[in-house]
C-alpha positions in Angstrom: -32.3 2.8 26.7 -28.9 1.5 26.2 -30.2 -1.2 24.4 -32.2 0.6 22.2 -29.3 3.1 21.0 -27.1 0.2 20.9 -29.2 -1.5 18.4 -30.1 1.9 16.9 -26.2 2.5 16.1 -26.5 -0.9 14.3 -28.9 0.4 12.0 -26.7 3.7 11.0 -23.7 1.6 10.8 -25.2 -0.6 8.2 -26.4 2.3 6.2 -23.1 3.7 6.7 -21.6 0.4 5.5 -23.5 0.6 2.2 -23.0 4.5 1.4 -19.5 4.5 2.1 -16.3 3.4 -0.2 -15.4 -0.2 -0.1 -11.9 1.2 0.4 -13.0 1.6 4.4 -13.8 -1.8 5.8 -14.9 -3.2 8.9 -17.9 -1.3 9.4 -20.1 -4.4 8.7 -18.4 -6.1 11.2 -18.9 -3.6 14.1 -22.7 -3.2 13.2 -23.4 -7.2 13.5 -21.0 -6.6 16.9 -23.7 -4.4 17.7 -26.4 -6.6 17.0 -24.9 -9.4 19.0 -24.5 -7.2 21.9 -28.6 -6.3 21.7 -29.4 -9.8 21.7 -27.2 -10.8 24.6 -28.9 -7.9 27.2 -32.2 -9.5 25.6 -31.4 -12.5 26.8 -29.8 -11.9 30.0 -33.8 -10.6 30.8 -34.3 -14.2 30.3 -32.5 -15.3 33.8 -35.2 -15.0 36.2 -37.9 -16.5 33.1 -39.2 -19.5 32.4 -36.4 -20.7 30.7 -34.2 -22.9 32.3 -31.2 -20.8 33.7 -27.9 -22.0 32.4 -29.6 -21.7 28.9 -29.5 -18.0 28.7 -27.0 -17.5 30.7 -24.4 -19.8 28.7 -26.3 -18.0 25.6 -25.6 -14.8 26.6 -22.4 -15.0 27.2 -21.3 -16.4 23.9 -23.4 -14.0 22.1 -21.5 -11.1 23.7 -18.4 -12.3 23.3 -19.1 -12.7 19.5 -20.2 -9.3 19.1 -17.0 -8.1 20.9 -14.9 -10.2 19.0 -16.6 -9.0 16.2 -15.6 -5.6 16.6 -12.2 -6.4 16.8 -12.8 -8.2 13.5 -14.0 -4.8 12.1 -11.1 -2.8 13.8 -8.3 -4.9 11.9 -10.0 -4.8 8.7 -10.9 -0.9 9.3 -6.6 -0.8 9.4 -6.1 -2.8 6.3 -4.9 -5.9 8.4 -5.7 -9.6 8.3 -8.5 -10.6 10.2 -7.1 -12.6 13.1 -10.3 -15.4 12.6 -8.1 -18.1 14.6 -7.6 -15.6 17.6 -11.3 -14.8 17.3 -12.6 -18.4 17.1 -9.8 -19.8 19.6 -10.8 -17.0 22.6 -14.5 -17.7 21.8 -14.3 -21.8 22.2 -12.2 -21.5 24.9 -14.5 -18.8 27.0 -17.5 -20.8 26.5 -15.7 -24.3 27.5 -14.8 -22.2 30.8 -18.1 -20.7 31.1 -19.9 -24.1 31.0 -17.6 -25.8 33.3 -17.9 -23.1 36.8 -21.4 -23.3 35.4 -22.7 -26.9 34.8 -19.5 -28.8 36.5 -18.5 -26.7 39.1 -20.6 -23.6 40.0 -18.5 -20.8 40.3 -19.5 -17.4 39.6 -16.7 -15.0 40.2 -14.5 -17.4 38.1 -16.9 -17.4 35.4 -17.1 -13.1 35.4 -13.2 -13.5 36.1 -12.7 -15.2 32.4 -15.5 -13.6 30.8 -13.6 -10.3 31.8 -10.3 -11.7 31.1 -11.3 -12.7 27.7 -13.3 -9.4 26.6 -10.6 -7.4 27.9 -8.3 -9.6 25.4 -10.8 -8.4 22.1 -10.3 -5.0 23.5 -6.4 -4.7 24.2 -6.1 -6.3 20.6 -7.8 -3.5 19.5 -5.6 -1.0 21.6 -2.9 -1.6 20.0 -4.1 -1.8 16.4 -4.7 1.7 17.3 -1.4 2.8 18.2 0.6 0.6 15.7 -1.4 1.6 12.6 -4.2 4.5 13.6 -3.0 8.0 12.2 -1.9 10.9 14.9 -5.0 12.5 14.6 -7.3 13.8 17.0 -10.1 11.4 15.7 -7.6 8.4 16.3 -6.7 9.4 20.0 -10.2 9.9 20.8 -10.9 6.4 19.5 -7.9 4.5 21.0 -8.7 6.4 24.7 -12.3 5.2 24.7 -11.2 1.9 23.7 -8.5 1.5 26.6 -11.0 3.1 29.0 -13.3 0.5 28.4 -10.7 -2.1 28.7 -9.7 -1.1 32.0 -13.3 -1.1 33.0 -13.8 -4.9 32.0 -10.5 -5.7 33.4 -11.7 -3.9 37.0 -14.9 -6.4 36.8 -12.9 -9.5 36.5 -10.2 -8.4 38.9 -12.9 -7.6 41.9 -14.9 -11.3 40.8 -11.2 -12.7 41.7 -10.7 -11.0 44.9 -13.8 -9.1 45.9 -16.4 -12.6 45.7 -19.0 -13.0 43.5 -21.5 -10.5 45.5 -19.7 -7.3 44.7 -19.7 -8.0 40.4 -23.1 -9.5 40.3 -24.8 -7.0 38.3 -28.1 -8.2 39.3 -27.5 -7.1 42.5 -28.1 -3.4 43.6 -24.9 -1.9 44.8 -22.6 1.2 44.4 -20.4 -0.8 42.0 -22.8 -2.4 39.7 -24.6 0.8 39.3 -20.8 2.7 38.0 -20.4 -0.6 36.4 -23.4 -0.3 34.4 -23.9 3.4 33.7 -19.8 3.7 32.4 -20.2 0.4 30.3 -23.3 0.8 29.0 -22.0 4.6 27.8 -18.5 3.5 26.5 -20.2 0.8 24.0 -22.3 3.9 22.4 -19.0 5.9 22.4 -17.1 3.6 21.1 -19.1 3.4 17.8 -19.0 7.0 18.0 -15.4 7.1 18.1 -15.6 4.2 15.6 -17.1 6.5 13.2 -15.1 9.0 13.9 -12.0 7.4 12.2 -14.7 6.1 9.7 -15.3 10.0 9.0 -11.8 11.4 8.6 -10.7 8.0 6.5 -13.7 8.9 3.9 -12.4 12.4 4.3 -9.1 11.3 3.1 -10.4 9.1 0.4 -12.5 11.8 -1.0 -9.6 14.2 -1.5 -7.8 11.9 -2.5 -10.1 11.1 -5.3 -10.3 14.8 -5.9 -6.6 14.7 -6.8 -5.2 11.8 -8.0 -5.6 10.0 -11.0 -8.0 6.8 -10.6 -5.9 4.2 -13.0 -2.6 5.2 -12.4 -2.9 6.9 -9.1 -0.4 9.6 -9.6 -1.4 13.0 -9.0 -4.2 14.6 -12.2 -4.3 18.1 -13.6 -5.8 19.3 -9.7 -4.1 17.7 -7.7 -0.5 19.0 -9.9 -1.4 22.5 -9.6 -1.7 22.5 -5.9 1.5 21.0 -5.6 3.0 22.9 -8.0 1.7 26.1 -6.3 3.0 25.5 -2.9 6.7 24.3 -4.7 6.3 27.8 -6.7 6.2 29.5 -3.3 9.3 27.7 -1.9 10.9 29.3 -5.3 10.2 32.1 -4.7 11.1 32.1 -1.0 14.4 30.0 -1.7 15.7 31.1 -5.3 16.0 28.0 -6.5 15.2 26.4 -9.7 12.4 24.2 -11.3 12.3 22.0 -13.8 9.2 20.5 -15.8 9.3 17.1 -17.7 6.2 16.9 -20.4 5.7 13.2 -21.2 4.0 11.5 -24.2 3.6 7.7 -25.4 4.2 7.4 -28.9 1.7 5.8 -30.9 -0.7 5.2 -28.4 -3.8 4.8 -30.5 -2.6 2.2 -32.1 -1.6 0.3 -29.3 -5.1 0.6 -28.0 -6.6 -0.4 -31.5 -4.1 -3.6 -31.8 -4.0 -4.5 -28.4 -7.4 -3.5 -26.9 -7.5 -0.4 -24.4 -7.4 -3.5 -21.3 -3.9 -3.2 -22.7 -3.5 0.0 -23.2 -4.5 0.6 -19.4 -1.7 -1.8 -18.3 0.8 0.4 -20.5 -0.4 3.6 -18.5 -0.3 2.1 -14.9 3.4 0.3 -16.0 4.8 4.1 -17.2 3.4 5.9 -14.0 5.2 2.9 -11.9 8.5 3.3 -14.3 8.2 7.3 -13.8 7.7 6.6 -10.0 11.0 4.8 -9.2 13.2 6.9 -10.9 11.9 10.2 -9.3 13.0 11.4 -5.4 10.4 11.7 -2.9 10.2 15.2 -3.3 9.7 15.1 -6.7 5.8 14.7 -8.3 4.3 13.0 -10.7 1.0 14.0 -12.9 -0.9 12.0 -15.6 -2.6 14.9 -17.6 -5.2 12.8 -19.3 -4.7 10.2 -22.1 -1.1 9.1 -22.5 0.6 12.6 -21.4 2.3 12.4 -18.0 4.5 15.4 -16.6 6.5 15.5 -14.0 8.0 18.5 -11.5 11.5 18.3 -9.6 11.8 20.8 -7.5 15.3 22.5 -6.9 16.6 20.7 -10.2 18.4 22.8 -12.6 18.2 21.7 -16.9 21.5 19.0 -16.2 19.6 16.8 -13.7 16.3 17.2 -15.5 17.7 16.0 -18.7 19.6 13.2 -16.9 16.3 11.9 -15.2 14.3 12.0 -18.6 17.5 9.7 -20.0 17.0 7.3 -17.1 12.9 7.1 -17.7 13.4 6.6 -21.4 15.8 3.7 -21.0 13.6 2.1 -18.5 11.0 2.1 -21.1 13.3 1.2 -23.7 14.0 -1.8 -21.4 12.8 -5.6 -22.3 10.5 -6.5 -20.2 8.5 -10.0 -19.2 4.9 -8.7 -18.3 2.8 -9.4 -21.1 2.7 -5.6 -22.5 3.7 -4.7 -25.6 7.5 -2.8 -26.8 6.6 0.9 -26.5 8.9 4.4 -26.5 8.2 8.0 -25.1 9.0 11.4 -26.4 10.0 13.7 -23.8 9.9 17.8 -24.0 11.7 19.7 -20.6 11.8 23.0 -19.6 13.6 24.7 -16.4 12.0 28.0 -14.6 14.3 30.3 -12.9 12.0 32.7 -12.1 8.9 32.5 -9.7 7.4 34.9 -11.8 6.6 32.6 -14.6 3.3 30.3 -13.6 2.4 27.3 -14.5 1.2 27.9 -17.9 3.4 29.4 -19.1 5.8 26.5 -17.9 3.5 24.0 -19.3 3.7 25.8 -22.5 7.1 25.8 -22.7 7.7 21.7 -22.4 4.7 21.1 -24.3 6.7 22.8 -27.1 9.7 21.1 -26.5 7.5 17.8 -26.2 5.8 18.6 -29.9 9.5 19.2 -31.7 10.2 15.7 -30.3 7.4 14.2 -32.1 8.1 16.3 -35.7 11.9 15.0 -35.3 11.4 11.2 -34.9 9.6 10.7 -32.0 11.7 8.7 -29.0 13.8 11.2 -28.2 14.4 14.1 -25.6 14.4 18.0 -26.7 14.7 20.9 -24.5 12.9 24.2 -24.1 14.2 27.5 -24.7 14.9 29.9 -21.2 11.2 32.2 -20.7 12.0 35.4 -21.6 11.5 37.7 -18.4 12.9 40.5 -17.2 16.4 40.5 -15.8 15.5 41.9 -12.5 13.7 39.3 -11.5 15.7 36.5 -13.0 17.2 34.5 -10.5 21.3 33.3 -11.1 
């Protein structure tokens, strides 16, 4: 039955591997794991056959030791990390040059159970701590990284009681108390690992999707969504806080024809190098939006007009900068508007620097003007 879910899993994590962004790898790595693992208890069936023992056995126990590795393979690449292939390959050769020696040279089976276990339980302490170096602290994440250390104790229990106990008690051929725990726990942790696997799979498409939901695909600063939220819960702080706000309306000048001269290849280079030039000069708390086309707007929160016009200087004489990168000389007019009042919302904000932003174009273009205050009532004007 084991067997059959095991190879089941495979299935779903192959379907999952196609339906799912290629932004979440590793999944095609544990679903060939999988099918390496069904193929070794296939052939361990094999022992008591008419094929000629060592065969299968030696067989066997590369073929699970591939699909284990390859998990691991799929764990690192699931955390954005290089595949350790040398470590992979080097534990495999080595294993099976073991294995065949206490098997063909000099029969010994606790020693061979002792580095099959030592080796397995290698794969699966690698994985262990890719966990708890680089998994997020997230329910899905502990749940994965407790299975995977569970089931690394459990190998590393088999190869200790091969060293000490004698073959007899590890031989899980034989009936006893121990093979039948052995069996039942191992045989459940491999299925709950790939649950656990796709568990982190989950919440990481999860992430990606709102993600997608609110940032901008080519420059991957926050869109027109994803600002209002943030702008919503920084609105609240205002309010909370009496602080001020201050709104930076960006536009490229010309644009159009850099995108007819240039091709719009180009032009998305210009976009991506503005939202990177935008980017450093802001503080972490502060947010960046691209409002579609060439109209970028950025929020700093607790910034009165004197910092909000000394931050627009900075970005324009970045972009005013000569630069080495292939992309064409380009300049920015810039409109900015401070709100002392939570009462005022986002449009009407908005509205504000987009008029500053359009008497920067009428006047020249490459230049910085300033909004007028909003014109609320004094009782709810903040100092």
């Amino acid at each position: 039955m084991s067997t059959v879910m095991c190879g089941a899993m495979s299935i779903v994590l192959f379907s999952v591997w196609r339906s799912f962004p290629a932004e979440i790898g590793g999944l095609r790595e544990w679903a060939l794991g999988l099918l390496f693992m069904v193929a070794g208890t296939v052939l361990l069936t094999l022992r008591g056959g008419a094929v000629p023992k060592p065969l299968p056995v030696l067989t066997m126990n590369a073929v699970l030791l591939w699909g284990i590795g390859l998990s691991m393979i799929g764990t690192e690449k699931f955390y954005g990390q290089r595949p350790s292939w040398r470590l992979f390959h080097g534990v495999w050769l080595a294993g099976m040059g073991a294995m065949a020696w206490w098997l063909l040279v000099r029969p010994d089976f606790p020693a061979r159970v002792a580095v099959f276990s030592a080796f397995v339980t290698l794969f699966y302490c690698r994985q262990v701590g890719l966990i708890a170096r680089h998994g997020e602290r997230q329910f899905p994440t502990l749940f994965f990284g407790a299975l995977m250390l569970i089931q690394a104790l459990v190998v590393a229990t088999r190869g200790m009681l091969a060293l000490f106990g004698g073959g007899t008690s590890v031989d899980l051929l034989r009936p006893g108390p121990f093979q039948n725990v052995y069996l039942a726990i191992s045989s459940f942790m491999v299925l709950m690992l790939v649950v656990g696997f796709m568990t982190v799979a989950t919440r990481r498409l999860q992430t990606i999707l709102e993600q997608r939901s609110t940032r901008d695909p080519l420059t991957q600063v926050l869109n027109r969504r994803g600002f209002g939220d943030v702008y919503a819960r920084e609105r609240a702080l205002m309010q909370r806080e009496r602080r001020a706000t201050s709104l930076i309306s960006i536009d490229l000048d010309h644009f159009k024809s850099i995108n007819d001269r240039y091709g719009h290849a180009t032009g998305d280079r210009v976009l991506v190098h503005v939202a990177e030039v935008i980017g450093k000069v802001l503080r972490a708390s502060d947010h960046v939006a691209r409002f579609g086309g060439e109209e970028f707007v950025v929020l700093l929160p607790d910034t009165g007009m004197e910092r909000a016009c000394s931050v627009a200087e900075r970005i324009q004489d970045v972009l005013r900068a000569p630069r080495n990168n292939g992309l064409p000389a380009y300049t920015a007019s810039i409109g900015i508007a401070c709100q002392l009042s939570a009462e005022e919302d986002l449009d009407g904000i908005l509205q504000r620097a987009d008029g500053a932003l359009y008497r920067a174009k009428a006047l020249g273009r490459d230049r910085i003007e300033v909004a007028e205050p909003a014109t609320l009532p004094s009782r709810v004007a903040l100092g």
